[in-house]
C-alpha positions in Angstrom: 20.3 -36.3 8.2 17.1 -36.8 6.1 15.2 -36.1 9.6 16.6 -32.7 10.3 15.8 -32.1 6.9 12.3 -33.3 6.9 11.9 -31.3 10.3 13.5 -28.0 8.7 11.3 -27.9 5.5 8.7 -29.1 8.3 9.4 -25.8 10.4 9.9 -23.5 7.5 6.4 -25.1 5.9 4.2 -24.0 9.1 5.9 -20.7 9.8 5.3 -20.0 6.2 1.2 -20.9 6.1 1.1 -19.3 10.0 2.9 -16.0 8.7 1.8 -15.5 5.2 -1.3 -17.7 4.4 -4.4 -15.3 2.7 -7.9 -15.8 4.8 -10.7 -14.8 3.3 -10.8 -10.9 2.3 -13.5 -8.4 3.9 -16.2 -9.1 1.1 -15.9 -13.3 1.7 -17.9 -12.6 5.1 -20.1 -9.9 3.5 -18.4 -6.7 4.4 -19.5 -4.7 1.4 -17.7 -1.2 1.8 -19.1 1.3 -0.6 -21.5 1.9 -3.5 -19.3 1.1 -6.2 -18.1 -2.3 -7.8 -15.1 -3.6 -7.5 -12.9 -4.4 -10.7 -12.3 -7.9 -10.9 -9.7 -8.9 -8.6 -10.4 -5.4 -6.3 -6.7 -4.8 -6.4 -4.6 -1.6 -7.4 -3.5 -4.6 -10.6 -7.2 -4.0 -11.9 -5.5 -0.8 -13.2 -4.0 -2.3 -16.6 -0.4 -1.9 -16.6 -0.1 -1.7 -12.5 2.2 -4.4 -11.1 3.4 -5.4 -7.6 6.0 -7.3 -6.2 7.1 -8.5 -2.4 10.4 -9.5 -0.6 9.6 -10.7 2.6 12.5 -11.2 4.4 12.1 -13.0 8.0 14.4 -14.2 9.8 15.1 -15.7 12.7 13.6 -14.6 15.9 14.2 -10.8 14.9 14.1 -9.9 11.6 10.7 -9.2 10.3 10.4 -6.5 7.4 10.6 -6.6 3.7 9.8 -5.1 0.5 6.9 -3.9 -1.6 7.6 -2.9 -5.0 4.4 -1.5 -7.0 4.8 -0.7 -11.4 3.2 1.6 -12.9 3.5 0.1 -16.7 5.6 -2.3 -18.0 7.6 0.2 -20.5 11.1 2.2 -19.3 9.5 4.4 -17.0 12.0 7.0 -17.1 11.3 7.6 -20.3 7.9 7.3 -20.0 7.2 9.1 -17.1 3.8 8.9 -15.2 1.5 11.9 -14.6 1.2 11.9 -10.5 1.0 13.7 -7.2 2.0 13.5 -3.6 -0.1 14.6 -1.2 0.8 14.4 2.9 -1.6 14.1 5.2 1.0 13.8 8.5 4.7 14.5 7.7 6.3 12.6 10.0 7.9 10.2 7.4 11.0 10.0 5.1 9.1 9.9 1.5 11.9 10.1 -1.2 11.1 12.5 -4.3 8.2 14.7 -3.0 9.6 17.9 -4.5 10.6 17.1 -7.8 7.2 15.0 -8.3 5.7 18.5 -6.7 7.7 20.5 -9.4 7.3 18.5 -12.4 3.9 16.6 -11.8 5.3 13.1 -12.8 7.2 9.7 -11.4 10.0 8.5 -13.2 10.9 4.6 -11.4 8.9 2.4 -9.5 7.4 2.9 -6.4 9.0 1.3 -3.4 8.0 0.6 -0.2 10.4 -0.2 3.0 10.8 0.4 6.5 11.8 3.5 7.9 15.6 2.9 7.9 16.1 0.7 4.8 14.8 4.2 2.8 18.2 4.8 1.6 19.2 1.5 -0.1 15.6 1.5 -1.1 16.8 4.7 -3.3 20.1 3.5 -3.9 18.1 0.1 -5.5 15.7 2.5 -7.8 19.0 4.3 -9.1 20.3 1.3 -10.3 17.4 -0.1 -11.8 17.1 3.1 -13.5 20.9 3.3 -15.0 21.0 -0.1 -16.1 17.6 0.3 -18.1 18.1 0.4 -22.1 17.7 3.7 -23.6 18.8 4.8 -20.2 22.4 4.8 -20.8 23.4 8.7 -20.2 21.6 9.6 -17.6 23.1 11.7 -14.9 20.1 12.2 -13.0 17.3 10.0 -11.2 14.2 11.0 -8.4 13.5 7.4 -7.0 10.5 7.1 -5.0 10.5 5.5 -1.7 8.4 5.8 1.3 8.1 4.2 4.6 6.9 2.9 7.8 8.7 2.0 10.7 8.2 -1.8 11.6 10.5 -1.4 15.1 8.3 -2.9 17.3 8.8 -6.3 15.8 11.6 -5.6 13.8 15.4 -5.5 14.3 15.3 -2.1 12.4 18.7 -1.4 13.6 20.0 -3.5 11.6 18.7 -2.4 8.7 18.7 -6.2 6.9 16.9 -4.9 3.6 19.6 -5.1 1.3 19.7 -4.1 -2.5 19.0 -7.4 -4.0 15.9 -7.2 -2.3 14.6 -4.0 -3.8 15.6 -5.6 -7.2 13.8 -8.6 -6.6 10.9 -6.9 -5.3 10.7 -5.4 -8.9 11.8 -8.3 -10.8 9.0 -10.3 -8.9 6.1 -8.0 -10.0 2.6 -9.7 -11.2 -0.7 -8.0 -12.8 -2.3 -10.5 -10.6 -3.7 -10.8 -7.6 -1.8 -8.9 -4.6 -0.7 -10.8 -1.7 -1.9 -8.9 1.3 -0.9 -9.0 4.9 2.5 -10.2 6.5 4.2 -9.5 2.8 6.7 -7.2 1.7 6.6 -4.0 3.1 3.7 -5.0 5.5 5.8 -8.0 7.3 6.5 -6.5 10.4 3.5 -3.5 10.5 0.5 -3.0 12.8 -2.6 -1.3 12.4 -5.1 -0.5 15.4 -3.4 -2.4 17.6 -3.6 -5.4 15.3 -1.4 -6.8 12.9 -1.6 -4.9 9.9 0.2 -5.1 6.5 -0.1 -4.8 3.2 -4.2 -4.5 1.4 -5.7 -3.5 -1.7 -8.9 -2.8 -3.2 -10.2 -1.1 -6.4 -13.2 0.3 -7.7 -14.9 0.4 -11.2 -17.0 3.6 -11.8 -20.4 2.8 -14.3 -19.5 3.5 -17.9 -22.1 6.7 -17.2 -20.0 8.7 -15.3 -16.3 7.6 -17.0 -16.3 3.9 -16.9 -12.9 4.4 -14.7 -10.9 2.2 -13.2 -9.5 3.2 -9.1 -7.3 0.7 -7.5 -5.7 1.3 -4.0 -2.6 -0.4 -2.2 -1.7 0.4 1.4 0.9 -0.3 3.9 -1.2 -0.1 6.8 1.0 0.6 10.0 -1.0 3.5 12.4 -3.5 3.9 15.6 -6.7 5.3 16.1 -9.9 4.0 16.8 -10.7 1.0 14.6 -13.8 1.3 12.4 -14.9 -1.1 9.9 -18.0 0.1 7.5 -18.8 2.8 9.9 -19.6 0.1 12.8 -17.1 1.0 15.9 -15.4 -2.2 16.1 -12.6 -0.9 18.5 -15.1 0.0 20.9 -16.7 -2.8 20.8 -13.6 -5.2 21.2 -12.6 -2.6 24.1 -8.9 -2.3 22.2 -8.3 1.1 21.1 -5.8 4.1 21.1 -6.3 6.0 24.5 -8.5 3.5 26.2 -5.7 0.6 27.3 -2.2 1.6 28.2 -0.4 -0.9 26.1 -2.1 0.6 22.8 -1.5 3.7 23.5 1.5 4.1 21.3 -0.7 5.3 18.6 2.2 6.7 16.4 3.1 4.6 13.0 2.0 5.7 9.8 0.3 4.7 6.4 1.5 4.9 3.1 -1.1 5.0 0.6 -0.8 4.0 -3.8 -4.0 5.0 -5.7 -3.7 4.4 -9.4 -6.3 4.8 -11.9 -6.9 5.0 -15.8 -8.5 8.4 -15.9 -6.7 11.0 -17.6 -5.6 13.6 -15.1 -3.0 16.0 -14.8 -0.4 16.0 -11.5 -3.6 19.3 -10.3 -6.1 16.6 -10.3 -4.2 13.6 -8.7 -3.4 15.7 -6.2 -7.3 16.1 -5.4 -7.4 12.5 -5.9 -4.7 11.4 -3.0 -6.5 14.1 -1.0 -9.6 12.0 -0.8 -7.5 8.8 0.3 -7.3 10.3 3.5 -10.6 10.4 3.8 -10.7 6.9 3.6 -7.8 6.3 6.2 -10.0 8.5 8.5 -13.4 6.5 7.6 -11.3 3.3 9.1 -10.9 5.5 12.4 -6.7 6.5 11.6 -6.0 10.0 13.8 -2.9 10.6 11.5 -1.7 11.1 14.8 1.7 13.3 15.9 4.5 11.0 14.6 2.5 9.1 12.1 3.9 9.8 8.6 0.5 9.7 6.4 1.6 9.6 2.3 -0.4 9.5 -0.5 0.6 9.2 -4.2 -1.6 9.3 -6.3 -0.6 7.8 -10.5 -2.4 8.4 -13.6 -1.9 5.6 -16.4 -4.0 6.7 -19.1 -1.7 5.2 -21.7 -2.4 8.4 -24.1 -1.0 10.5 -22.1 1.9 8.4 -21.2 3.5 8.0 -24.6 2.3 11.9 -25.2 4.4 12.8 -21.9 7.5 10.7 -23.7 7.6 12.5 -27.6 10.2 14.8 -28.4 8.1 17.8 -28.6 8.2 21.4 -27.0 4.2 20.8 -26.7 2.4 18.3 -24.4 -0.6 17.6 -26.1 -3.1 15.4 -23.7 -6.7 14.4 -22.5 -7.4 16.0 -19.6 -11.0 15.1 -17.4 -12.7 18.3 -16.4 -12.6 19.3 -13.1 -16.9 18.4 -13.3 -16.1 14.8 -13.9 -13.8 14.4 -10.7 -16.2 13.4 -8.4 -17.2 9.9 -9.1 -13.0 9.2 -8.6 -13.4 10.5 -5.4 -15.9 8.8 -4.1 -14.0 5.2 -5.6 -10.9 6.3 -3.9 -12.7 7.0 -0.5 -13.8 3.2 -1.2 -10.8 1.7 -1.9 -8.7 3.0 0.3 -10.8 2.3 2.8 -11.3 -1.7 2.1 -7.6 -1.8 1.4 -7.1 -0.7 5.2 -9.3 -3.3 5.9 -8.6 -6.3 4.1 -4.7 -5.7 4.8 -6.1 -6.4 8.9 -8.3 -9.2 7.7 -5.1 -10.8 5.7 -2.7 -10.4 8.4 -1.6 -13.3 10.9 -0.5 -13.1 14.3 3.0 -12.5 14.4 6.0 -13.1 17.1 8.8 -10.8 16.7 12.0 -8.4 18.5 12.0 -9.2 22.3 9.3 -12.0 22.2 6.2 -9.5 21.2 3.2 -10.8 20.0 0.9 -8.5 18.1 -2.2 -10.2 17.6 -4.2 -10.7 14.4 -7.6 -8.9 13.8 -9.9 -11.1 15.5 -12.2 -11.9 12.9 -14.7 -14.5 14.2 -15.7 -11.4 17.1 -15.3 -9.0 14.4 -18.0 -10.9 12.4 -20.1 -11.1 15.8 -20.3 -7.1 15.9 -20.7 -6.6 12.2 -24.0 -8.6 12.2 -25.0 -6.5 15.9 -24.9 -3.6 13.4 -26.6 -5.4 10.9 -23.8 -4.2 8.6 -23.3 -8.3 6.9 -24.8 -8.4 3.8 -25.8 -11.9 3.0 
């Protein structure tokens, strides 16, 4: 008896360091994306207030998909309701609580992300988060915000195995700190280029001279394309890319994309803002190809405007950054977004899923070959 159980914890102990285990990020081997900095832990939590949680549920030989829960403040957030816009830069996808953030310019819950067919408890989770929130005892109405990508390939989507307990443990296990990236959460059963993909963040921190700002980025990273890393055609180089070898040419998925930053902006703004992430999806070499469900939402957490948003006045009275002042956001959400992609390929492990398939991790050793070809490793 105490064999079997050594063996189990045994078997449970290597899947676990073989499935989820964080290598190095794209800046330990000198990948230096960008002009900017990065804020100290270059995550979307270098945003104060930003949390983000994971329920990674695999199981068996099947079952490999999970949760990603990201907080925009730690306050009810219903009634506290966060300045933000969605912006869609392919619509095939199932993004929950586009319109009413389109009307009314705010979120009112947490963030979720899912696969494709778990959207609906997803939603069903956030409405009961929201009802049994104090202060939020007579509410009659809730926009939950859930978006997706579909995992199918090495999933048992069909079965739709994300339950509510999972969204609300998702939530309940949100940190400030560091993000774990890769085969986590919503990123457990994803693929990016080809590779294994998953879940990657990044930030940026913009000199005090132009706003001293704070950008931080979290993807779910699950599309095709033509794999670039710093402008240096990896892909290519690897000969594995959409188009050039029949098994990759299913270059359909999609990409959700979470920029948050400190910056006072209105939802006008943030909807520039998410506009620009795109431009960092297509810097990786992403196609936002026919069926590829491309999302951005972008979140303002400037705490003044926050509590502003929440007083029980006919007047919103609020910092707003002029339209002058936007580039320098831009440019850190280009950055981020870009790295995030990145560093959620660089996390991920090689994974083993529905019907046997293997989707291989990002090999990084080669990777690291070309990189330096291109002179493009910064000692």
């Amino acid at each position: 008896m105490q064999l079997n159980n050594y063996l189990f914890s045994l078997a449970f102990f290597l899947l676990f360091t073989f499935c989820f285990s964080q290598d190095k990020r794209a800046r330990d081997y000198g990948i230096q994306i960008g002009i900017f900095k990065t804020g100290t832990l270059n995550s979307i939590t270098d945003v104060e207030g930003v949390s983000v949680g994971h329920k990674t549920i695999i199981e068996g030989a099947h079952i490999r998909t999970g949760v990603t829960a990201i907080i925009p403040h730690q306050k009810n957030i219903f009634q506290y309701k966060v300045p933000a816009a969605i912006y869609i830069g392919n619509g095939f996808g199932k993004l929950t609580g586009y319109s009413q953030v389109k009307e009314l310019g705010n979120i009112e819950t947490p963030i979720i992300l899912t696969n494709t067919l778990s959207v609906p408890v997803a939603s069903q989770s956030l409405l009961t988060h929201a009802l049994e929130k104090e202060g939020n005892e007579n509410l009659r109405s809730v926009n939950p915000i859930v978006g997706e990508t579909n995992d199918g390939f090495l999933n048992d989507i069909r079965g739709r195995h994300v339950k509510e307990e999972d969204v609300l443990e998702a939530i309940k296990n949100a940190t400030s700190k560091s993000v774990l990236e890769g085969n986590v959460g919503a990123g457990t059963g994803t693929i990016c280029f080809g590779f294994k993909g998953g879940i990657g963040t990044a930030s940026r921190k913009i000199p005090e001279s132009l706003g001293g700002f704070t950008v931080g980025v979290l993807v779910q990273s699950n599309f095709g394309g033509v794999l670039q890393i710093n402008g240096v055609p990896v892909g290519q180089e690897l000969k594995k890319f959409t188009f050039d070898n029949a098994v990759l040419n299913d270059v359909d998925g999609s990409c959700m994309i979470v920029v948050a930053t400190d910056a006072p902006l209105n939802s006008r703004n943030l909807e520039r803002v998410a506009k620009r992430a795109i431009m960092g999806l297509a810097k990786t070499g992403g196609i936002a190809s026919n069926g590829s469900g491309d999302y951005v939402i972008a979140l303002s957490l400037n705490k003044e405007n926050i509590t502003a948003l929440a007083k029980q006045s006919k007047f919103y009275e609020s910092t707003v950054l002029k339209n002058e002042a936007m580039s320098p956001i831009f440019l850190a959400t280009i950055e981020a977004t870009e790295e995030a992609i990145i560093n959620s390929l660089f996390a991920a492990k090689t994974m083993k899923g529905k019907n046997d398939r293997l989707v291989p991790s990002l090999p990084k050793d080669k990777v690291i070959e070309i990189m330096k070809k291109f002179n493009r490793i910064k000692k």
